[in-house]
Structures are given as C-alpha cells and as structure tokens.
C-alpha positions as CSV (number, residue, x, y, z in Angstrom):
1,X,95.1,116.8,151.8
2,X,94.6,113.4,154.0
3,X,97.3,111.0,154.0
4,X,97.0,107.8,152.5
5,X,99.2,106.3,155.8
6,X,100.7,107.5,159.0
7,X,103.0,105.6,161.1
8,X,105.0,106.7,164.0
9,X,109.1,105.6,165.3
10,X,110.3,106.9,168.6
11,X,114.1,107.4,168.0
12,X,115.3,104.9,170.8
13,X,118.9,104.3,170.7
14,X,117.8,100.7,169.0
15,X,116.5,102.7,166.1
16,X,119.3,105.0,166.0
17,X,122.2,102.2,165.9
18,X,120.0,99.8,164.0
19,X,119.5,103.4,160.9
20,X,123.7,103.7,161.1
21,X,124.6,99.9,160.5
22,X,122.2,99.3,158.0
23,X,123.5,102.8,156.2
24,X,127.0,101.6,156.9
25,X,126.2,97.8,155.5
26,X,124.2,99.4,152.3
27,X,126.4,101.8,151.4
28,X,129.7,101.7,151.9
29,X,132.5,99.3,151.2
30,X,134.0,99.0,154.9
31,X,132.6,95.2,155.0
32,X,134.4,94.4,151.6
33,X,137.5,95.9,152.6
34,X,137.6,94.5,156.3
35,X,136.6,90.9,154.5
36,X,140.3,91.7,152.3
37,X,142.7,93.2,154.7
38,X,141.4,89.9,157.0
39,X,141.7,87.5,154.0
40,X,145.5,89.2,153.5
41,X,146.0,88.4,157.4
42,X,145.1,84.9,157.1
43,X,146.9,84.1,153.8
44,X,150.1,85.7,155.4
45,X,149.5,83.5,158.5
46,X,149.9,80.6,156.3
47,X,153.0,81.8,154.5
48,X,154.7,82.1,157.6
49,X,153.7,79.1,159.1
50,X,154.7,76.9,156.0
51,X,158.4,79.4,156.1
52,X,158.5,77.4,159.6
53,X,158.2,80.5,161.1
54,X,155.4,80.1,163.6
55,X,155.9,83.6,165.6
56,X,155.2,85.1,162.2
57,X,152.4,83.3,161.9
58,X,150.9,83.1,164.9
59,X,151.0,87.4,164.8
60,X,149.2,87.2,161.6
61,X,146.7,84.8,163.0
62,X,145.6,86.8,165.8
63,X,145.6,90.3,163.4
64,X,143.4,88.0,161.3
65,X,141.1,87.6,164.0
66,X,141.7,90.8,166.1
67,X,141.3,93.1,162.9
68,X,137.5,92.6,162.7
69,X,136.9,93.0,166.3
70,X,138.6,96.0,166.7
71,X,136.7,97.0,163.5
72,X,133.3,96.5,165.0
73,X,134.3,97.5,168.7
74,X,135.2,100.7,166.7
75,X,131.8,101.4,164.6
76,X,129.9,100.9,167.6
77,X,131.7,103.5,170.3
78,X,131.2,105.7,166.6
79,X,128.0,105.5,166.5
80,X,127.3,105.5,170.6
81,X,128.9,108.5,170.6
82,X,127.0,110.4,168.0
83,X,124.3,109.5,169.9
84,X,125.1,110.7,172.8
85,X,125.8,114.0,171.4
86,X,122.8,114.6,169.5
87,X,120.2,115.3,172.7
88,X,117.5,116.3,170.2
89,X,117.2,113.4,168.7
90,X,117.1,111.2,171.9
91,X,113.6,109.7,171.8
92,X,112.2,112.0,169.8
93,X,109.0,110.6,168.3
94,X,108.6,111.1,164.6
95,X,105.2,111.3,162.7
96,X,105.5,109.8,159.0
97,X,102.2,110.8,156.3
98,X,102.5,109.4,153.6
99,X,100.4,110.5,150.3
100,X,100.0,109.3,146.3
101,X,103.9,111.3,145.1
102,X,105.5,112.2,148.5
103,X,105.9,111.5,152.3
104,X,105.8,113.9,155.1
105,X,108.4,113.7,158.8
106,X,107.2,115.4,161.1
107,X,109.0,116.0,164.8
108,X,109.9,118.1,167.5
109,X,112.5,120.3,165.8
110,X,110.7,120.7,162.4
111,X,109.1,118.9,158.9
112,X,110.2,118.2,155.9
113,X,108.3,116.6,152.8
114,X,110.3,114.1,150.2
115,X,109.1,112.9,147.1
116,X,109.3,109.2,146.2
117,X,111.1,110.0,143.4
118,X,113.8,111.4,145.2
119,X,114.4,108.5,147.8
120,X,118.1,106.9,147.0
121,X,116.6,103.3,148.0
122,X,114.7,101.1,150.3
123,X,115.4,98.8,152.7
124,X,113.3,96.3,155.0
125,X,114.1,94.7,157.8
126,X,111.9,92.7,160.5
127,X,111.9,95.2,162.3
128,X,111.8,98.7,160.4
129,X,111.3,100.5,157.1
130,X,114.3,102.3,155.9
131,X,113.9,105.3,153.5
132,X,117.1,106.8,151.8
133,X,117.8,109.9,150.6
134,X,121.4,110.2,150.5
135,X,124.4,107.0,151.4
136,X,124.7,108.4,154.7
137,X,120.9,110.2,155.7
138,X,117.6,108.3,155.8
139,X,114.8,107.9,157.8
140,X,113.9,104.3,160.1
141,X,109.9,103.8,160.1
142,X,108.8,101.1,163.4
143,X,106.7,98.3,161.1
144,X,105.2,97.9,164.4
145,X,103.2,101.4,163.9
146,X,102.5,100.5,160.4
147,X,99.3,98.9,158.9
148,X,99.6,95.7,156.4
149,X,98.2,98.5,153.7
150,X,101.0,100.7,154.6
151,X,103.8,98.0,154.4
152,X,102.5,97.2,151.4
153,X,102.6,100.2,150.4
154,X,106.5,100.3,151.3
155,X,107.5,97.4,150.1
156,X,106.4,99.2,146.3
157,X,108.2,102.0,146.1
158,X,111.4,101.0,144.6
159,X,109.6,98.9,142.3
C-alpha cells in the first residue's frame, strides 16, 4: 500500500529534550505542584516578614526562588542523562508513512505501525509534530520534513 505522507526526524538531542519536556509539560502535574510548594514559599516569606522576623523570611524568600531552579536544573541533567545512555537512539533518523487508519516508524533498530485511533493525543509546536501513545512515550515528527498536505493532515487527527 503507498503512503498518503512520509516525513523524516533525526533524533538530535534537540528533538530528544524538546519530546521529554513537552511529555513532562502535557502530562504530568510537576508544573502545578512546583507552582504550589513555590506559592507556599512565598506566602510563608510574608508571614515571617510581617512576625518581624526577617531571617525567617528572607530563607523562605530565597526557597521561593531557589525551589524552581533546582527543579529545572534537575529535569534537565534527567533528561541529559537518559540521553546519554540510550546510544541507539543518538541521531538516529526515523522514517514516518502515514496512511488513511494508521501510521508507520520506521528506524534503525526496527518498525512499528499505530493506528490513529490508538494515539493518546496531539501536540504542535513550531517546531515539531508530537504523537502520543502513552503520558510518558510518543513520537516527535521535524515539520521541517513535512509537506503543508501532511501538516494538515496532523493538525486533524484529534479532531
């Protein structure tokens, strides 16, 4: 059977960190509770510093501030690392099809087919595609490879 589409993503590390955040962002809660525990900081900052107690305050400050950037230093050394242990994956290049009920992946190590149906959700960005199939596995498509007939295409599945 011919394709309706093909497009093509080299797995840089770009691609890779750029597939983990927006997993991370989409499905998980971390931002909403980081957003809390920093809110909680802040509040307790002013507590203290009304209490006249400005050492108190001045420690909850600089949590309020640190906590988020120890957050995000963390999530990315995570995800540099799993990069760095996955050699496979490094660059590989990736070779979507994409036909009327299902899309194909094909690479280096293998293939695998995935019906529409069966995609979690969609996500576009300026730079990629992003196809779900679980909260934490999905598969980053370079709009640079893609046609306007293919991102059209995209942009209609979840619809």
């Amino acid at each position: 059977m011919t394709p309706l589409h093909r497009a093509k993503t080299v797995y840089t590390f770009d691609a890779y960190r750029k597939l983990c955040l927006i997993t991370w962002s989409k499905f998980t809660k971390h931002y909403l509770k980081s957003l809390i525990i920093t809110g909680a900081f802040l509040v307790l900052s002013i507590v203290w510093y009304y209490s006249d107690n400005i050492e108190m305050a001045m420690m909850f400050l600089l949590s309020a501030v640190g906590f988020p950037l120890l957050f995000s230093f963390r999530k990315s050394s995570s995800i540099k690392r799993s990069w760095k242990s996955n050699k496979i994956m490094q660059n590989m290049a990736v070779i979507y099809e994409f036909y009327e009920d299902y899309f194909t992946q094909t690479n280096s190590v293998g293939s695998s087919e995935i019906q529409y149906k069966d995609l979690l959700a969609t996500q576009e960005t300026p730079e990629y595609f992003y196809l779900f199939i679980s909260i934490n596995q999905g598969f980053a498509i370079d709009k640079s490879t893609c046609s306007e007939e293919l991102c059209h295409f995209l942009r209609n599945l979840n619809k």
